[in-house]
C-alpha positions in Angstrom: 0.0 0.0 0.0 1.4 3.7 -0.6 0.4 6.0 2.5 0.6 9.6 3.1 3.2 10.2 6.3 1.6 12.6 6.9 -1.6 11.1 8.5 -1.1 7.6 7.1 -4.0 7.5 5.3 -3.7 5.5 1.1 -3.0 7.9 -1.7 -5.7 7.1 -4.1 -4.2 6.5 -7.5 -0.6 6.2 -6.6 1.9 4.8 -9.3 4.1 2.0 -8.5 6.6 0.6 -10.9 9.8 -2.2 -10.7 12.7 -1.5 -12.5 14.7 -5.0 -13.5 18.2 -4.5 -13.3 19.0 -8.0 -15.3 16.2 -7.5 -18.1 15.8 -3.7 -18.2 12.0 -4.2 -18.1 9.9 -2.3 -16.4 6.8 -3.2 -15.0 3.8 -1.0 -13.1 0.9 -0.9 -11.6 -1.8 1.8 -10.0 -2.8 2.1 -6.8 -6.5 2.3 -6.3 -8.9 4.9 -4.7 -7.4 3.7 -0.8 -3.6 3.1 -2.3 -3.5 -0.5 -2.6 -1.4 -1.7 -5.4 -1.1 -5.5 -6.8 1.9 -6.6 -9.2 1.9 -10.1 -10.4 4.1 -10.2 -13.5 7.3 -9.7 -12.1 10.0 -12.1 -12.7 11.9 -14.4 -9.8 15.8 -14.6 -9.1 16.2 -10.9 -9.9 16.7 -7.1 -8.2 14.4 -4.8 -8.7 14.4 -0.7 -8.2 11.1 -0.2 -7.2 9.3 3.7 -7.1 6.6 4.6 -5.6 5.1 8.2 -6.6 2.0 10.5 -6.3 1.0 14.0 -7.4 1.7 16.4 -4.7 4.3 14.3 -3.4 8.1 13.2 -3.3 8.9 10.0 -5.1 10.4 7.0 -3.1 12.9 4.5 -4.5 13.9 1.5 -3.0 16.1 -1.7 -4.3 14.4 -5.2 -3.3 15.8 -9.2 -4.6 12.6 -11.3 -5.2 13.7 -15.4 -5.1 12.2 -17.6 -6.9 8.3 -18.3 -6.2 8.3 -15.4 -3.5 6.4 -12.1 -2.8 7.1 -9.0 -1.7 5.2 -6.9 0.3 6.0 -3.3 0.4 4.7 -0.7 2.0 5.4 3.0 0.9 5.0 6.4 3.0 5.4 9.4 1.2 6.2 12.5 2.6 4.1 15.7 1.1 6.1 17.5 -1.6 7.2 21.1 -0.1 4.4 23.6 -0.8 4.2 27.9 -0.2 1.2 29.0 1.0 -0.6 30.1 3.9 -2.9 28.3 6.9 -4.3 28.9 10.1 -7.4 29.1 12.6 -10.2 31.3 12.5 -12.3 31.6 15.8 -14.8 33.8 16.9 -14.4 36.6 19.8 -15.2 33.9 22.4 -12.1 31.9 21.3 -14.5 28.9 19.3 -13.7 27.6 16.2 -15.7 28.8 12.9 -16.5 26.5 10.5 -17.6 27.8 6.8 -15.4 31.1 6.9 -13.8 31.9 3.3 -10.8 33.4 2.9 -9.7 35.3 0.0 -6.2 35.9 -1.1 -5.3 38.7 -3.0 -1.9 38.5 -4.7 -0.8 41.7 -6.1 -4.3 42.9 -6.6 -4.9 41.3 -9.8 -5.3 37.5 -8.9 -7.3 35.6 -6.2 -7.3 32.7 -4.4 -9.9 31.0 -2.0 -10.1 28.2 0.9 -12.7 27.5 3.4 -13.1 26.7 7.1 -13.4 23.1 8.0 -15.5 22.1 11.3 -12.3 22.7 13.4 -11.9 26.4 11.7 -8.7 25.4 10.1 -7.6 26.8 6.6 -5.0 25.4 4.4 -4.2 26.9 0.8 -1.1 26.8 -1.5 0.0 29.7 -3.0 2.1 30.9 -5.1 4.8 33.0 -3.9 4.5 36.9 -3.7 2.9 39.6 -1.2 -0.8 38.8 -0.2 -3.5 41.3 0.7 -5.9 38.3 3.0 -9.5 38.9 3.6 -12.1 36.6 5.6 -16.1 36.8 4.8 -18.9 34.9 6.6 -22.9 35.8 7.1 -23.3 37.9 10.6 -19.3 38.4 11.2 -17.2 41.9 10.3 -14.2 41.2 8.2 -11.1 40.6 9.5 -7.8 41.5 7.5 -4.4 41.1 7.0 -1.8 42.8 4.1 1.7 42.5 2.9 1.8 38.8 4.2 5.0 37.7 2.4 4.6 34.0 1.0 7.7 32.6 0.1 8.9 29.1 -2.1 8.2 26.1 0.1 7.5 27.2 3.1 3.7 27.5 4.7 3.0 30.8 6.5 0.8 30.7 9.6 -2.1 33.9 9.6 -5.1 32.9 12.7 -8.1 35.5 12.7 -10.6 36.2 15.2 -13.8 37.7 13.8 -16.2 39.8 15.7 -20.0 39.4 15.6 -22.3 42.0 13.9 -25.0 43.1 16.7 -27.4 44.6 14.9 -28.0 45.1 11.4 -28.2 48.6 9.8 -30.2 47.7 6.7 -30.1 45.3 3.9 -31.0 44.3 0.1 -33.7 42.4 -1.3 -34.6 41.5 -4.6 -35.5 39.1 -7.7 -32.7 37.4 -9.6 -33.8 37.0 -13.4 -32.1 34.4 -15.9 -32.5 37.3 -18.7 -35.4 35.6 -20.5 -38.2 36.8 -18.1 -37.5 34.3 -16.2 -36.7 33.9 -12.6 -33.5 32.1 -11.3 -33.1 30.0 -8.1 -29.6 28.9 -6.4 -27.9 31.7 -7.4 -24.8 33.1 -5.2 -25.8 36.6 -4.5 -22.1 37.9 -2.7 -22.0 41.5 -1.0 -18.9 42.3 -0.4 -16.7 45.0 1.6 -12.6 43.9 2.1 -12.8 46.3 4.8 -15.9 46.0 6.7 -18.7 42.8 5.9 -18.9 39.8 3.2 -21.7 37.4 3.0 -23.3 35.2 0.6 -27.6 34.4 0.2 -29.0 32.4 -2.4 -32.0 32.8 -4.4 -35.1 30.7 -3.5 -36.9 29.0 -5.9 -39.2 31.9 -6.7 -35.8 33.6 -7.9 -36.4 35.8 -4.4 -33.1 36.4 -2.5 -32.9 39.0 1.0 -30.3 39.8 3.4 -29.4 41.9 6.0 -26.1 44.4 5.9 -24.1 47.1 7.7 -24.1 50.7 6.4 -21.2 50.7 3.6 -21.0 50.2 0.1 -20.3 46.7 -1.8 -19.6 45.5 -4.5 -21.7 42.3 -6.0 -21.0 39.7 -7.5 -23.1 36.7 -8.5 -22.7 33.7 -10.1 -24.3 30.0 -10.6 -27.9 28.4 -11.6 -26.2 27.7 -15.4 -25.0 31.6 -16.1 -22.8 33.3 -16.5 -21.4 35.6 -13.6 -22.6 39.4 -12.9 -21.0 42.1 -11.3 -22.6 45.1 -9.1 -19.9 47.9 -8.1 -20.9 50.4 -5.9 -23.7 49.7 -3.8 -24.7 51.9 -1.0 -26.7 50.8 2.0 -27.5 54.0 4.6 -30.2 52.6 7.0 -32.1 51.3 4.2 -33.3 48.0 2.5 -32.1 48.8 -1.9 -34.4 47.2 -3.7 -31.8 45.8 -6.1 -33.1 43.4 -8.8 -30.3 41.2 -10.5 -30.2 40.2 -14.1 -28.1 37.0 -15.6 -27.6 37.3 -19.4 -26.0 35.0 -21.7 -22.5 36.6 -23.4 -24.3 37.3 -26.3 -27.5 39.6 -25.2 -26.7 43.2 -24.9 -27.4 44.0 -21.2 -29.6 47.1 -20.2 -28.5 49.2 -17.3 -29.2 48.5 -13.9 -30.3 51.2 -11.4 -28.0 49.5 -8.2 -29.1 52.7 -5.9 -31.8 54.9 -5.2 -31.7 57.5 -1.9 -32.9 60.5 -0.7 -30.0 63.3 -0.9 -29.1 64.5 3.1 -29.4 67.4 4.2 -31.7 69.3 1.6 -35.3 71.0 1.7 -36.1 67.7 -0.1 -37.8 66.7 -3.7 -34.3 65.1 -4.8 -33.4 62.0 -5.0 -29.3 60.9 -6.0 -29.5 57.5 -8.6 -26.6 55.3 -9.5 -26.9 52.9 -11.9 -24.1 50.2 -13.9 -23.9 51.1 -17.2 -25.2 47.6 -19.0 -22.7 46.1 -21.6 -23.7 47.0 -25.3 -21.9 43.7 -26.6 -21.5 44.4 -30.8 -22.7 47.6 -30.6 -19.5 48.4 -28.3 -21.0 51.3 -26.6 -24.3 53.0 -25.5 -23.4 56.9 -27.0 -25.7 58.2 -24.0 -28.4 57.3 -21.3 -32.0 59.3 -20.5 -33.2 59.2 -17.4 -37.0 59.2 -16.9 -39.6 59.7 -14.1 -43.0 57.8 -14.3 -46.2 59.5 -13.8 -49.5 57.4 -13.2 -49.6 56.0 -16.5 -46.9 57.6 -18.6 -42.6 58.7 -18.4 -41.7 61.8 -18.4 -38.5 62.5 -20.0 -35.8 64.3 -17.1 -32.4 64.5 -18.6 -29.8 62.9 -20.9 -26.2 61.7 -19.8 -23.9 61.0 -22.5 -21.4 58.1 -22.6 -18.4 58.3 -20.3 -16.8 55.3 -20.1 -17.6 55.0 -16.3 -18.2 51.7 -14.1 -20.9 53.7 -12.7 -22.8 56.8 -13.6 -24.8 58.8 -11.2 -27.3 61.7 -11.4 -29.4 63.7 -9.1 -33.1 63.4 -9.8 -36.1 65.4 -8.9 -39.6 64.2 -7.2 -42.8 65.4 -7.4 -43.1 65.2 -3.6 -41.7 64.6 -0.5 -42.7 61.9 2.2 -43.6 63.6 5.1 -44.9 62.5 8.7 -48.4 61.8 7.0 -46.9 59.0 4.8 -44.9 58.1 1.6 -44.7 59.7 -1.9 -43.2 57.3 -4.0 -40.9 58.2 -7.1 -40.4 55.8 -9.8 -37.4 56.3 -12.4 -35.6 54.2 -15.1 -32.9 54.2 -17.5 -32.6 54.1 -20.9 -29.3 53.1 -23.0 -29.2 54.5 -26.4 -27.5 52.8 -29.8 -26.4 54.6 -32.7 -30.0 53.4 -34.1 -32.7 55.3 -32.4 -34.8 52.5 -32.6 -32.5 49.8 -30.8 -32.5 51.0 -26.9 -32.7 49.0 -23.5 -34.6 49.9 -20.5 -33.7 49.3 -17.3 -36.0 47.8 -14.7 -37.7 50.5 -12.8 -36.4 51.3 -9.2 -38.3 53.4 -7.0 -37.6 55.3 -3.5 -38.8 58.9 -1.9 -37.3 61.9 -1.0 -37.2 63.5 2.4 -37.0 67.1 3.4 -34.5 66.3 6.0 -34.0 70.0 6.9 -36.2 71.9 9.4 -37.3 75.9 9.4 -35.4 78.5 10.7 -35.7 79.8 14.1 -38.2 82.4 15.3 -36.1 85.2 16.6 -37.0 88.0 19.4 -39.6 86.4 21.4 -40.8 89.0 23.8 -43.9 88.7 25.9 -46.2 91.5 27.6 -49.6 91.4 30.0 -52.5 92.9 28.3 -56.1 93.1 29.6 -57.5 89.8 29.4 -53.8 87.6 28.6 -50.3 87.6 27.6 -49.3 88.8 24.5 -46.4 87.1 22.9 -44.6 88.7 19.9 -41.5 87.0 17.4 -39.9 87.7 14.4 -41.0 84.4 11.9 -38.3 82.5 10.2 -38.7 83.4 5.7 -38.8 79.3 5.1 -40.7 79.0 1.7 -41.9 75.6 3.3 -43.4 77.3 6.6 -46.4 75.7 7.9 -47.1 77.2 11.3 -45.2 77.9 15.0 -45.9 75.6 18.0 -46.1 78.1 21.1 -45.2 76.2 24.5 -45.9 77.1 27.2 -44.9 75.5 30.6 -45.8 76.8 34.1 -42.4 77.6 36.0 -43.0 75.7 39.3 -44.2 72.5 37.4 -42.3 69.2 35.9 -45.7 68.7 33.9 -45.0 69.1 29.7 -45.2 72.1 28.3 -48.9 72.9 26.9 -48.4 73.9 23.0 -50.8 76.2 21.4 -50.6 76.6 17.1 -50.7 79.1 15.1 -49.9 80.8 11.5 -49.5 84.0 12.8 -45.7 85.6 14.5 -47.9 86.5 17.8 -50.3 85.3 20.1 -52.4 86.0 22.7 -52.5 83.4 25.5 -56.3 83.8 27.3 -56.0 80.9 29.7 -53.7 82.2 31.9 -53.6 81.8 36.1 -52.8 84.9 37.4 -51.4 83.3 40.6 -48.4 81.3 38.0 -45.5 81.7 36.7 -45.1 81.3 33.2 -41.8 80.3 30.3 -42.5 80.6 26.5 -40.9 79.8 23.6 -41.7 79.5 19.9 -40.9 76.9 17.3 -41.4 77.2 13.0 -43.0 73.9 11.4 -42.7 73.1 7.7 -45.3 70.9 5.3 -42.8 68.3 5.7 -43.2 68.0 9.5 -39.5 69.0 10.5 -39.8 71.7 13.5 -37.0 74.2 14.3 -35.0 74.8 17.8 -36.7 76.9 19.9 -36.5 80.6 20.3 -35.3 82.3 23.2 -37.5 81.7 26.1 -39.4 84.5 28.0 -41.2 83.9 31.8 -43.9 86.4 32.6 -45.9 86.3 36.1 -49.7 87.8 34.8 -50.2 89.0 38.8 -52.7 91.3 39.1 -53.9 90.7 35.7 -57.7 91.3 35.5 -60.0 88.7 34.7 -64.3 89.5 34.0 -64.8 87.9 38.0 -62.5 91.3 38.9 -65.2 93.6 37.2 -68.4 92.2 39.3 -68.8 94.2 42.1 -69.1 92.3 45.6 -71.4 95.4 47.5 -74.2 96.6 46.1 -76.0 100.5 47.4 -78.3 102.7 45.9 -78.0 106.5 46.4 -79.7 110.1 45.2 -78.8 110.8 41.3 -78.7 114.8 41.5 
C-alpha cells in the first residue's frame, strides 16, 4: 500500500513501478482509490528498483531481490512535496472555532485565491509565492484582514483570525434574480462584499427571491451560478435602508440594459431630490451606449428628465427630482428608469424600474425676538417668523415655572399670540418653534417667563357690595 506520512491515510491513484536490473524491463501498476497496489508479473531470481510516486508528493525508491516463487510486500510512505502557501485558525471573539469562513487571497491585486473553514476552523491553501493582501467573509461576522503577508517558495505561512459578531443590522437588500429571459433564477450566489468591513453570501429561492441583512457601507456584488454566467454590481450603498436591487443574468451574447443599483434620498436638503446610481449595462456588438436618459413615471406615462452622454464609467450617477416629498403623513413614491441609447434610435434598452422617496430632511429657521407683555384679558407674545418658503405654522409652548408637567403647545400661523388661559397666581416660560409641510420643526427661540399677577380677569369687574344712592 502507498500512504501519506503525513496522516497515514492510502494515496488514491498512486503509481508503482519495478525496474529490473537483469532484463531492463519495467513493469507498473496503480494504486486504487485507498492506495492498494497488486503486481503479479514480475519475474523471480532478480533485483528490482522499485518507485513509488504521487502528485503532490516526493517520489520514493527502493532496491528489493525477489527469489524464486516469493512475494514481496511493500509498504510506501510518502512524505508531502514542499508547498508555499498560507494556513491557520479562525475563531470567533469567544475563542470557538468557525467553520464555513472563506478566505480570500489577493496577490498583487490582480489574482485571487480561496479556501474555506473546516469544522475545526482550520484553513490550508497553496499559493504561489509573492505579497498577499488576506480577507475573511462569513454571514453575521465583520471582516477581519491582513496585508503584505510575504509567501515565500516552500515554506507554509501561519495567519489565525478572530472575527467579531455583527449586533445589529443597519439595513439590507432584497430583490428578484432573473435568468435574462423573463425568467426567474433560483440557487444563485448573491455575494456583497466590503474587504474592509462585511462579506456574506444568500442564495435565491426558488421563486428567484433572495434577502439579506447588511451594515451601512458600500459593496460590491458579484453573483454567479444556476447555469450563467457571472454578474457584477460595483458600488452599492446601504445607509439605514433596505435597496431594492433586482439582478439580471444574461447569456454573453445579449446586450445587457443598465441596472439602477441605488436609489436614496440626498441628506441634508429641503427635499424633492433623489441621488441615482446605476451600472452602465454592456452593449456587446454595438461596443458602446453613446448616452443614457433618465426618466420619471407619472401614473400611466414617463416623463422625460435629462440625458447623460457616454463616459466610459463603471458607474454613472445623477441627481433626480420628485414630485413630492414623504412627510410624517406618509410616503410619496418616485419611480425612475434608464434608458441606453444605440447609434439606431430604434434599438434601446430599459432598465427595470427602481423606486424610493425623497425627504425634506432640513427643518425651518428659528423664530427670533420672542418677547412677551400682560394685556387686559392675557399675555401677549410677539416674534420675528423664520422666511422658510416651506413654513407651515409655529408651535407656542408654554410651561408653568414651578411644574415638571410638559409644556402645553398652542398653534398658530401667525408671529404673535395671545395666551387667554392664563392663572394669574403662576408663573409662566414661553418659547416658539417654526414647522414646515414636511413635519421638521426648528429649535426653539429664546425663552421668556412672565408672572400675569394682578392681571384682571371678568370675575375682577363684578362688584361684591351693592348701594343705591340720590342721582342729583
Amino acid at each position: 500500500r502507498v500512504h501519506s506520512s503525513n496522516n497515514g491515510d492510502g494515496i488514491s491513484y498512486a503509481q508503482v513501478s519495478a525496474y529490473s536490473y537483469s532484463t531492463g524491463e519495467t513493469y507498473g501498476a496503480e494504486a486504487d482509490d485507498n492506495g492498494y497496489y497488486y503486481m503479479g508479473d514480475l519475474i523471480g531470481e532478480q533485483e528490482y528498483e522499485v518507485m513509488a510516486s504521487a502528485e503532490g508528493y516526493t517520489s520514493l525508491m527502493e532496491t528489493h531481490y525477489l527469489g524464486s516463487g516469493d512475494s514481496l510486500y511493500l509498504d510506501f510512505y510518502l512524505d508531502d512535496v514542499p508547498q508555499s502557501g498560507m494556513f491557520g485558525i479562525v475563531e470567533n471573539s469567544d475563542g470557538d472555532p468557525l467553520s464555513g469562513v472563506n478566505i480570500y487571497p489577493e496577490l498583487n491585486g490582480n489574482e485571487f485565491f480561496w479556501a474555506a473553514t473546516d469544522s475545526s476552523g482550520y484553513y490550508h491553501v497553496v499559493l504561489p509565492p509573492g505579497s498577499y493582501f488576506v480577507s475573511t467573509g462569513i454571514n453575521d461576522y465583520y471582516v477581519s484582514s491582513v496585508s503584505d503577508i510575504e509567501v515565500v517558495d516552500q515554506e507554509m505561512v501561519e495567519i489565525n483570525f478572530t472575527l467579531d459578531p455583527v449586533e445589529s443590522f443597519d439595513g439590507g437588500a432584497a430583490g428578484i434574480v432573473y435568468s435574462g429571459v423573463g425568467e426567474t433564477a433560483s440557487g444563485v450566489s448573491v455575494n456583497f462584499w466590503n474587504t474592509a468591513l462585511y462579506d456574506a453570501i444568500v442564495y435565491s429561492d426558488e421563486n428567484g427571491a433572495y434577502s439579506i441583512e447588511l451594515v451601512n457601507g458600500t459593496y460590491n456584488v458579484s453573483v454567479w451560478g444556476g447555469g450563467f454566467e457571472g454578474a457584477f454590481i460595483p458600488g452599492v450603498t446601504i445607509n439605514n435602508n433596505i435597496l431594492p436591487l433586482d439582478i439580471y443574468m444574461f447569456d454573453n451574447n445579449s446586450p445587457q440594459p443598465p441596472v439602477i443599483v441605488q436609489l436614496e434620498d440626498v441628506p441634508n436638503d429641503q427635499g424633492s431630490l433623489m441621488d441615482m446610481v446605476w451600472s452602465p449595462g454592456i452593449p456587446q456588438e454595438w461596443e458602446i451606449f453613446p448616452y443614457y436618459s433618465v426618466w420619471r413615471e407619472n401614473e400611466d406615462n414617463w416623463h422625460f428628465i435629462s440625458m447623460v452622454p457616454f463616459h466610459d464609467f463603471d458607474v454613472y450617477n445623477m441627481v433626480v427630482p420628485t414630485l413630492g416629498d414623504s412627510t410624517h403623513e406618509g410616503i410619496h413614491w418616485s419611480t425612475f428608469m434608464v434608458t441606453a441609447h444605440t447609434e439606431d434610435p430604434y434599438v434601446f434598452f430599459d432598465s427595470e424600474p427602481s423606486s424610493g422617496y425623497s425627504i425634506d430632511n432640513l427643518p425651518p429657521d428659528t423664530p427670533v425676538g420672542l418677547s412677551a407683555e400682560i394685556i387686559e384679558g392675557g399675555v401677549m407674545l410677539n416674534w420675528l417668523a423664520p422666511l422658510d418658503d416651506d413654513f407651515a405654522y409655529h408651535n407656542v409652548y408654554r410651561s408653568d415655572v414651578m411644574s415638571e408637567e410638559s409644556a402645553m403647545v398652542f398653534t398658530t400661523v401667525d408671529s404673535f399670540y395671545v395666551d387667554t388661559e392664563v392663572d394669574p397666581g403662576t408663573n409662566y416660560e414661553y418659547w416658539v418653534t417654526a414647522v414646515d409641510h414636511s413635519g421638521n420643526e426648528s429649535n426653539g427661540s429664546n425663552t421668556v417667563q412672565i408672572s400675569p399677577t394682578g392681571l384682571s380677569t371678568d370675575a375682577d369687574l363684578v362688584p361684591d357690595v351693592y348701594a343705591l344712592g340720590q342721582n342729583y
